[in-house]
C-alpha positions in Angstrom: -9.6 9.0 0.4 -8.6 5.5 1.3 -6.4 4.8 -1.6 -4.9 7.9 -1.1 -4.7 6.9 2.9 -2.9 3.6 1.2 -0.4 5.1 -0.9 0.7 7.5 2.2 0.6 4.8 4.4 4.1 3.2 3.6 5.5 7.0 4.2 3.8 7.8 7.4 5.2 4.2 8.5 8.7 5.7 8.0 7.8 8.7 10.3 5.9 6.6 13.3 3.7 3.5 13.6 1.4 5.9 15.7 1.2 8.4 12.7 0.2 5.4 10.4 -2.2 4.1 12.2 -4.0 7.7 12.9 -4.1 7.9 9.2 -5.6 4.6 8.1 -8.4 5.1 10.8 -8.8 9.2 9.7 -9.4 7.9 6.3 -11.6 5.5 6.5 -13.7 7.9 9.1 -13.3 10.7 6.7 -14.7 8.2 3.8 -17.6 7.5 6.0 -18.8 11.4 6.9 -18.6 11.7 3.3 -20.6 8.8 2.1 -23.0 10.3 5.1 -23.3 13.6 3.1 -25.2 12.1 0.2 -27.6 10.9 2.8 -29.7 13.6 2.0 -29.6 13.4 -1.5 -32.5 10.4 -1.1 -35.0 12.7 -0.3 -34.1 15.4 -3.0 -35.6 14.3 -6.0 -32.6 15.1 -7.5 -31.4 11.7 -8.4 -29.7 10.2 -9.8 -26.2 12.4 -10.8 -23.5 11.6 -12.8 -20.7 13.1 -12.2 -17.9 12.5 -15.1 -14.4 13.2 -16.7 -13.5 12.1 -19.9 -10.2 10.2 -19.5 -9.6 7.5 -22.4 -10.5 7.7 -26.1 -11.3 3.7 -27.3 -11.5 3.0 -31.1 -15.1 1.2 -31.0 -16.7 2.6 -27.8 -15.6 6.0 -28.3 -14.7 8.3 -24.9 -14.4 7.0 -21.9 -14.7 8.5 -19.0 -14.1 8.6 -15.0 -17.6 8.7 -14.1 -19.4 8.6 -10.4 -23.0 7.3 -10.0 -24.6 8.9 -7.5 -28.3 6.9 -7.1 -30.3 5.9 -4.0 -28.4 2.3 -4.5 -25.1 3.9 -4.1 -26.1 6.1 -1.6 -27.7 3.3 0.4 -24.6 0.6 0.1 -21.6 2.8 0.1 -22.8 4.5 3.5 -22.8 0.6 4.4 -19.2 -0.2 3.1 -17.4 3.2 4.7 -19.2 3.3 8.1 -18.4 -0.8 8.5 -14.9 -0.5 7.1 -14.4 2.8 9.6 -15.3 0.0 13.1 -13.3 -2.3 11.6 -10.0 0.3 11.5 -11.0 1.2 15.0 -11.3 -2.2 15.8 -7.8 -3.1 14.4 -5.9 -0.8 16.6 -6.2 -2.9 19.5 -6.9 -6.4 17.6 -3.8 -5.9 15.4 -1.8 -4.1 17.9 2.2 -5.1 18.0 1.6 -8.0 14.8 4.8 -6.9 12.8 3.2 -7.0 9.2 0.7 -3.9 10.2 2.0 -1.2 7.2 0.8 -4.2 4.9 -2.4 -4.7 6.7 -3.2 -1.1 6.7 -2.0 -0.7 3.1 -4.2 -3.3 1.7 -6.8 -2.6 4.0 -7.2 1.1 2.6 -6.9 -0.4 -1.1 -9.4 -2.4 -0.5 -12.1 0.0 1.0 -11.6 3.0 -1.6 -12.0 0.0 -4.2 -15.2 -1.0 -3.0 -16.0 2.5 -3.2 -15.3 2.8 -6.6 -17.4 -0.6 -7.5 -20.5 0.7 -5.9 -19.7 3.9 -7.1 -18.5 3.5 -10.4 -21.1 4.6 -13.3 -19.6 2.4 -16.3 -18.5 -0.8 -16.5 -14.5 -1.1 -17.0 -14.3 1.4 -14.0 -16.7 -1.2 -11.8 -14.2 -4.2 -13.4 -11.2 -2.3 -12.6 -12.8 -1.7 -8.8 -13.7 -5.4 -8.9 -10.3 -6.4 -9.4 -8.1 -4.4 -6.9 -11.0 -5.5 -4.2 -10.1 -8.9 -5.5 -6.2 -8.4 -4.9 -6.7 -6.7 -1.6 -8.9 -9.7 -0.7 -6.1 -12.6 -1.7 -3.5 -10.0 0.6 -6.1 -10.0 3.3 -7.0 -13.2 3.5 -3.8 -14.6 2.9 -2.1 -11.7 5.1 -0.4 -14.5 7.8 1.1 -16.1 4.3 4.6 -17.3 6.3 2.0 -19.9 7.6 2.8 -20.0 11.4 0.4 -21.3 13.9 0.9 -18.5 16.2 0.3 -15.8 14.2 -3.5 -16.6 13.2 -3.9 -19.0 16.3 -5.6 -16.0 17.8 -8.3 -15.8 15.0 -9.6 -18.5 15.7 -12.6 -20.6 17.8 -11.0 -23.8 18.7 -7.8 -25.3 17.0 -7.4 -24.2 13.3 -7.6 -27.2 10.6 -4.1 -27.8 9.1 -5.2 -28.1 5.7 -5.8 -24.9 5.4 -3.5 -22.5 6.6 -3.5 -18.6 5.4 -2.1 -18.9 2.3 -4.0 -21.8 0.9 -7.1 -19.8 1.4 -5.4 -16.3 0.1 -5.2 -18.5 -3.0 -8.0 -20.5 -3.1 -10.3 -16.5 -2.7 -7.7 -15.6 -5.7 -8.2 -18.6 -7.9 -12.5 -18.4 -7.3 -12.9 -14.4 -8.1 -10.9 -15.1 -11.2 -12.9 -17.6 -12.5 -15.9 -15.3 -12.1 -13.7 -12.7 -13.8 -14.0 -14.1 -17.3 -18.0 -14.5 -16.9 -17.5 -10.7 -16.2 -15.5 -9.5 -18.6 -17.8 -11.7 -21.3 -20.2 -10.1 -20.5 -19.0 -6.7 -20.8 -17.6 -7.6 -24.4 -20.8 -8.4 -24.9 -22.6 -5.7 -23.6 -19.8 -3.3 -25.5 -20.8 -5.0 -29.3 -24.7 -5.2 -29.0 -25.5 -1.6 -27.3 -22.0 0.5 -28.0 -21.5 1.1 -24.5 -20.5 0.2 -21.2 -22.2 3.4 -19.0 -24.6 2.2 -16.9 -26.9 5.3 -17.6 -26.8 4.4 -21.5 -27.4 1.2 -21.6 -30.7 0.5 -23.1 
């Protein structure tokens, strides 16, 4: 729901600020009641599910597939992640209210939450490195959101006066530049993973 919410949002900008801002906030709700619907599952005994569709066909690994992991971790930590993100979208009509950039902000901000989502999610390990990356991007835009560097725009955000060293976009960079590096330990280890057991689902790795 919230990527979809994101890639509607620059639309819905173009019919009314109101309209955009009613969608951001229904999606990230509607993400939350539905992460709240697996609740139950925890006392089932039916766990864990997989649900999956076969999407990519790789050489060595064989079919791939767009797979969700439904466990009592998932369950547990994306219930955390859509009920969080869904006060924080409430909390941003008023905090963000009138700040000119606010299509970005809710753009990224929707991006951001249905790729956590998928990370938690995800039941293989190129989908949770594809998650890990756009939650990576949204965080640079996030962080780095004020990037024209002007005292009064994230003067407000602040507890006492901001140290100049490190305005927004020095920090949008300096979150890009440290997940990155943490990247390549990733995506070793995956490589490495995919050569010694064949595959990168969680369920059948040994």
């Amino acid at each position: 729901m919230p990527i979809i919410g994101a890639l509607l949002t620059p639309l819905t900008a173009a019919i009314s600020r109101k309209v955009r801002d009613m969608l951001a906030v229904l999606t990230a709700l509607t993400s939350a009641l539905m992460a709240s619907l697996l609740t139950p599952l925890l006392w089932s005994g039916e766990l864990p599910r997989v649900y999956r569709y076969e999407w990519v066909e790789l050489p060595i690994l064989g079919p791939l597939s767009f797979s969700i992991l439904v466990d009592p971790l998932s369950i547990v930590v994306a219930n955390m992640v859509a009920w969080i993100s869904a006060l924080i979208f409430v909390y941003s009509l008023s905090y963000m209210h009138g700040d000119p950039g606010l299509t970005r902000y809710w753009f990224f901000m929707q991006l951001f939450v249905g790729n956590m989502l998928l990370l938690v999610l995800s039941e293989n390990l190129l989908q949770l490195l594809i998650g890990w990356e756009g939650v990576g991007v949204c965080s640079y835009a996030l962080i780095g959101y004020w990037y024209q560097d002007r005292r009064e725009d994230y003067l407000r955000c602040w507890v006492g006066e901001p140290p100049e060293a490190y305005p927004p976009s020095h920090c949008g960079l300096k979150a890009f530049v440290t997940t990155r590096v943490g990247d390549v330990f990733m995506l070793a280890g995956m490589l490495l993973l995919a050569v010694t057991a064949g595959t990168l689902s969680f369920t059948e790795l040994p």
